[in-house]
N, C-alpha and C positions, 0 to 999 in steps of 0.2 A: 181920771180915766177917760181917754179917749171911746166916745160911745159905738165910734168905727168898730173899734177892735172889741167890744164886747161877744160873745157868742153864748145862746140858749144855754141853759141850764137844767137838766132830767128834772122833774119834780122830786123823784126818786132820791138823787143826790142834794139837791137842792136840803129836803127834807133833813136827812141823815146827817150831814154836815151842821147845818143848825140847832139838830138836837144835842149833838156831841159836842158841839164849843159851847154850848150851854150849860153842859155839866160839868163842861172842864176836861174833856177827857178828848183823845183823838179822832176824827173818824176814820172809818175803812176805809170807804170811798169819796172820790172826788179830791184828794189833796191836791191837784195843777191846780186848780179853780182859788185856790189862799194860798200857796205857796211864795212866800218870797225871801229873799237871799240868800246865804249860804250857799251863792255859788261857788267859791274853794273847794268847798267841802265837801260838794253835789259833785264835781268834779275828779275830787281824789277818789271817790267810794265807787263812780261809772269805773275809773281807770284801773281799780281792784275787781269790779265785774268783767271788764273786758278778759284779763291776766286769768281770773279763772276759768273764762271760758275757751281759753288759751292752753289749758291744762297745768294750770299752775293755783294757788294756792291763796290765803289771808287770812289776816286778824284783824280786827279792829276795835277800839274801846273807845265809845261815844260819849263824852265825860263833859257834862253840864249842871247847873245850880236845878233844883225844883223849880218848876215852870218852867226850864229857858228851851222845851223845844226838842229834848234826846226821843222820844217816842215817835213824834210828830215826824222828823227826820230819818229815823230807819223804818217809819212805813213809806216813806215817800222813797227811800230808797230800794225798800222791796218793792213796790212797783214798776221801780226802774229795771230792776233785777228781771222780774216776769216779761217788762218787754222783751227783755234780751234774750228769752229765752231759758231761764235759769229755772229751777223748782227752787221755792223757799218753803223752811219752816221756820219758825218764832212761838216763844212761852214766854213769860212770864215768871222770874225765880217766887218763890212764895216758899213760907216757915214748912209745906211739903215736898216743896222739889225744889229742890237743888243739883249743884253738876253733880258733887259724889258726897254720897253718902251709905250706910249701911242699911237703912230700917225701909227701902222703897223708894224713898224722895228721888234717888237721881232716874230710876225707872219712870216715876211721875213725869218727871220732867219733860223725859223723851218721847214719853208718849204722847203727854199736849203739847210736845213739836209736834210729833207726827199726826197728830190728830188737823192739827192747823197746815201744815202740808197743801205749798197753793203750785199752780202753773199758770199760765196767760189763760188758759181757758177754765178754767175752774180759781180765781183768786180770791176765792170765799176761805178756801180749806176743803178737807175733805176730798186730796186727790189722788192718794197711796193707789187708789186700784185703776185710776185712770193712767195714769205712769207703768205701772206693770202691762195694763193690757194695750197700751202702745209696745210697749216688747214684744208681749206675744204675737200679735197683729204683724209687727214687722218680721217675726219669725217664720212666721205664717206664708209671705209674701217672698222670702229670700229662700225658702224652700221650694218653694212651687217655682222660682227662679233658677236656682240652681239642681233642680229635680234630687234633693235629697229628704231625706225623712225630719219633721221638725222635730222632733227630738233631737238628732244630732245638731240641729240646727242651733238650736235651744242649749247645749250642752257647751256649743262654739260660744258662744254669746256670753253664758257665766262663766266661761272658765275665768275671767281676770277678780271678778268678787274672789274666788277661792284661794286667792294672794295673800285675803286682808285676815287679821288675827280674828277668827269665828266667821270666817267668810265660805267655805264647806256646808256646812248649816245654814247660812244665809241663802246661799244657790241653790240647796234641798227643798228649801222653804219656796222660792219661788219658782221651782219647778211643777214641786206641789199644786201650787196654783194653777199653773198652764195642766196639768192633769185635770184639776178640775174644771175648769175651760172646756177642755177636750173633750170631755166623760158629762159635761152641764150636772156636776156636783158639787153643786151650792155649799154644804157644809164643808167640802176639804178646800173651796176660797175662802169662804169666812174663818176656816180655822189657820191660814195660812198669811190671812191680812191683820187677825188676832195675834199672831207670832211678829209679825211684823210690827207692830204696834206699840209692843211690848207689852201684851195686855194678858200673856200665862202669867200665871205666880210662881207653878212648880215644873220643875222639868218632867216628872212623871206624866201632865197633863199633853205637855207637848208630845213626848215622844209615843202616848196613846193616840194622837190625832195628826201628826206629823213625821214620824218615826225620827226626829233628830233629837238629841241627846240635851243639848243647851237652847237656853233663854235669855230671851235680850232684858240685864237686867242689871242693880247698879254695879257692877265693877267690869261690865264692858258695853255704854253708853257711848262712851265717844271710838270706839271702834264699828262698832254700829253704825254710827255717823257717816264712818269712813266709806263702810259698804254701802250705802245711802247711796248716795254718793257718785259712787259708783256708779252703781243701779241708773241714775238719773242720766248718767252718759250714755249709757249703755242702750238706754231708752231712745237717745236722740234729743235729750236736752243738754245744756250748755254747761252746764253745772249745779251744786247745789249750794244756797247762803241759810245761814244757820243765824237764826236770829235770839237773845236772850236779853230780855229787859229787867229791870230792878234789881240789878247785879247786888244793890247794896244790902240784902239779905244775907248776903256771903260776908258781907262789913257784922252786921250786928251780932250773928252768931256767939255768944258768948264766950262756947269755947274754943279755949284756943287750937288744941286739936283736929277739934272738926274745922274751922277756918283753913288751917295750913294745908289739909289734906283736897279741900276746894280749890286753893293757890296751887298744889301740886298738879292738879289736873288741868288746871288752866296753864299755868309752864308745860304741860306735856303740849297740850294742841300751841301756843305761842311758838315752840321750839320747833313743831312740825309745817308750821306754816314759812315761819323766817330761814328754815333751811332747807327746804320743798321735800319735804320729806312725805306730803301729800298732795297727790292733787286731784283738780276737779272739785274744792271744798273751800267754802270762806267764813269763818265767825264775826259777828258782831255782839258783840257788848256792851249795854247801854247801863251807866251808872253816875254817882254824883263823884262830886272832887274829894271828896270825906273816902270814898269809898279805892280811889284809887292814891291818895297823896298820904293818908295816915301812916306816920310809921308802925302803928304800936298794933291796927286790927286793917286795914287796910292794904291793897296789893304791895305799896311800898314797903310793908313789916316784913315781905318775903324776898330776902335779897336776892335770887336769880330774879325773881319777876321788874323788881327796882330797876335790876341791872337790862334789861331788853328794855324796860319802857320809860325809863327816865328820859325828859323830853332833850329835845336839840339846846344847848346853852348860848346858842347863837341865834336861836329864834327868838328875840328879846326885841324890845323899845318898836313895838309897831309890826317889826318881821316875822314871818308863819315859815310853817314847813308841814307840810302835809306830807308827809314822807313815812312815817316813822308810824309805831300801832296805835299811838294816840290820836285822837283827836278833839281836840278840847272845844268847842263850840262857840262860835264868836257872841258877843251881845246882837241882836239887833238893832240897827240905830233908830233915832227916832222916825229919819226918812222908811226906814223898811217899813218899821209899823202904820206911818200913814197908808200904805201903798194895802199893808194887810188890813187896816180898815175899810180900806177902797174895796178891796177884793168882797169882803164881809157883805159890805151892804151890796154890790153888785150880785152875790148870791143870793143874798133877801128877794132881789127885786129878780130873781131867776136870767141874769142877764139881759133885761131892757131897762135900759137907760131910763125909761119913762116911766119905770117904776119905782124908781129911788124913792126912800122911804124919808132918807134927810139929804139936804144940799154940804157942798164940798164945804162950806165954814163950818159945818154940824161938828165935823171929825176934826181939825184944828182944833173949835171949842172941846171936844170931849178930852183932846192930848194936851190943851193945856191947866183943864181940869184933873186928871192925874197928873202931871206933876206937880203941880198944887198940892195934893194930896200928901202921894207917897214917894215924889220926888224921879229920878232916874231910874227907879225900879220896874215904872212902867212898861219899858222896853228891854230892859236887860233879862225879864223873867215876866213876859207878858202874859201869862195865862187869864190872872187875873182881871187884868183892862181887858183882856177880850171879852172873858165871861159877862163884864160886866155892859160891854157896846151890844155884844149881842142881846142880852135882857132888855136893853133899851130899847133895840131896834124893834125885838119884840112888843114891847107894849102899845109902842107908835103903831104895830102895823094890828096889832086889835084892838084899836081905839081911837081911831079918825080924827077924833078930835083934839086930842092930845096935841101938846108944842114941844120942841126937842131942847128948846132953852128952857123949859122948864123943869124939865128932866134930868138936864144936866147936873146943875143947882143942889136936885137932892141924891146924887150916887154917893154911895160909902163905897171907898176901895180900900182898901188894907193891902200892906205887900204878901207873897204870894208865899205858902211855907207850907213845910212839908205835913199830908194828914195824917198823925203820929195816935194809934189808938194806944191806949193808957194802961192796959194791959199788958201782961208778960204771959206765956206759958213756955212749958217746958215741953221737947221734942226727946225720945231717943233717937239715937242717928250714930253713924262712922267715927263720929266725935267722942263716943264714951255714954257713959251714964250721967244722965242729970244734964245730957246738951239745951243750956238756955238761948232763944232766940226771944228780941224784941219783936212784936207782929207789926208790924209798919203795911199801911195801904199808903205808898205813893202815887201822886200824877206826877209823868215826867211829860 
């Protein structure tokens, strides 16, 4: 590393980063600071941000081994997303939320999207009412501009939600809102951000606190989306990217019912995206190759979905195509990894060079001590060599006296595999009676 080009480091970030590559897991903040390669691919998913904020549309499916980097890369891509101006939400599939199901899960779902709900200025989460009350705000200001009442103003502005299938109700609901704005009636916003949320259970509750009839709830999740969506245009952002990770819960599902009925609704949004039958709206997908290449429980067991996402038969021996909804995730090569070692200990030492914790042979020695180890794995699915440079760097920097050759010497690295709890239980769900799901916690 050139110590020209170094630049300060927040403590803040600093911190947070080092805690989260240490547990193995991604951080929030700070990913430019370790990013590196995967320019193709940083590339294809900007050029699907732009097209949506273009008013056009995407899918995408981030298809990588355990470790190799799918999580890491769609938050570095919602970031990119927030520059642009875009509102993101992102969850997490888990054995209770999934896309559709009967018993709640795909309601779950939607809600810790929206719960997670970020912009440029709020990318923590928690921006559903910062997003509305730039509506109202701008309502406010194009009234007092064109000397009409904001209500009508307000009424101009949702009519295109009341296009989308439950989008009537969705305009109610955030009307609702600006009434209590208007009126500084706390409980008809909270009850009106709670509808938005998907946080009724029953419709009678809504329509006692909101007078609309329906609730966003599992069998119109991804229409909701759509008004979403919307909503985010409508506000004066660029679009919205819909983000969902550990796709492969949808893989494990036992039954086969409930699987297919998951497939169905991911064909619905693939089919809306590939023939713009939406816009202003992008998914991403993040799961393993198990998860999309299996014929038997896997997206390929679903012959429409096979048929849109079977890869290019010409992208073979070295040749990519970035084109298509896939995107299968290159290895890192060993060069990228040194460069993300580089990165590692330049954040230890908070960006001064003069605080390097080890010299430039440290990291050579530690890359040719895993592959000694566990061979080419080290790169291909680095989680675990990182986990393990970052523990080192740690010990070196609270213990002065310590030597990094000696340290090296005694790392245990193992290849890096998925953490599979040993248990099973059973879910009711859309799938039937007795729906078995494996509980898997992965890191991607």
């Amino acid at each position: 590393m050139n110590p020209s080009t170094a630049r300060p480091i927040k403590a803040k970030d600093r911190d947070t980063i080092i805690q989260a590559l240490a547990a193995g897991v991604v951080p929030r903040i700070g990913l430019p600071h370790i990013q590196v390669g995967r320019v193709a691919e940083i590339t294809a998913l900007v050029r699907d941000i732009e097209r949506i904020s273009d008013g056009g549309a995407g899918v995408r499916f981030i298809i990588g081994e355990y470790g190799a980097g799918k999580t890491f890369f769609a938050n570095l891509i919602r970031l990119i997303a927030l520059e642009r101006k875009c509102v993101t939400v992102h969850a997490d599939l888990a054995p209770d939320r999934r896309i559709h199901a009967g018993g709640g899960q795909a309601r779950a779902l939607y809600s810790e999207a929206i719960r997670n709900m970020a912009t440029r200025t709020k990318p923590d989460g928690g921006a559903l009412g910062a997003v509305i009350e730039r509506l109202v705000t701008d309502s406010l200001k194009e009234a007092a501009d064109r000397q009409l009442s904001v209500e009508s103003v307000i009424d101009q502005k949702l009519a295109p939600i009341q296009d989308f299938v439950g989008g009537y109700d969705f305009a109610v609901v955030l009307k609702a809102y600006w009434r209590g704005s208007e009126h500084s009636d706390a409980s008809l916003k909270t009850s009106a951000l709670r509808w938005l949320r998907g946080e009724f259970s029953t419709k009678t509750e809504a329509r006692q606190a909101l007078g609309v009839r329906t609730i966003i709830d599992d069998d119109n999740v991804y229409d909701s989306l759509k008004s979403l969506a919307c909503l985010t245009r409508l506000a004066g952002y660029a679009g919205l990217i819909v983000m969902f990770d550990e796709m492969v819960n949808i893989y494990k599902l036992q039954n086969s019912q409930a699987r297919n009925q998951n497939f169905e609704e991911i064909l619905r949004i693939v089919n809306d995206a590939l023939q713009g039958n939406t816009t202003g709206i992008g998914f991403m997908m993040c799961g393993t190759p198990e998860f999309l290449l299996d014929t038997r429980r896997g997206l390929y067991s679903y012959e429409a979905l096979q048929s849109r996402l079977s890869e290019n038969r010409f992208a073979a021996d070295g040749l990519v195509d970035y084109s298509g909804p896939v995107i299968r995730l290159q290895s890192l090569t060993p060069e990228d990894l040194l460069v993300l070692l580089f990165n590692i200990r330049n954040v230890f030492a908070g960006g001064d060079p003069a605080k390097f914790l080890v010299p430039d042979e440290a990291l050579t020695a530690f890359m040719d001590h895993c592959n000694r180890r566990i061979g080419e794995a080290y790169f291909r699915t680095p989680r675990t060599t990182v986990r393990a440079f970052v523990q080192m760097l740690a010990v070196l920097e609270q213990n002065p006296g310590a030597r990094w050759q000696d340290l090296i010497g005694g790392i245990q690295i193992a290849p890096d595999a998925p953490d599979i709890a040993v248990t099973e239980e059973t879910t009711k769900s859309a799938g039937g009676e007795g729906d078995e799901l494996t509980s898997l916690r992965i890191g991607n």
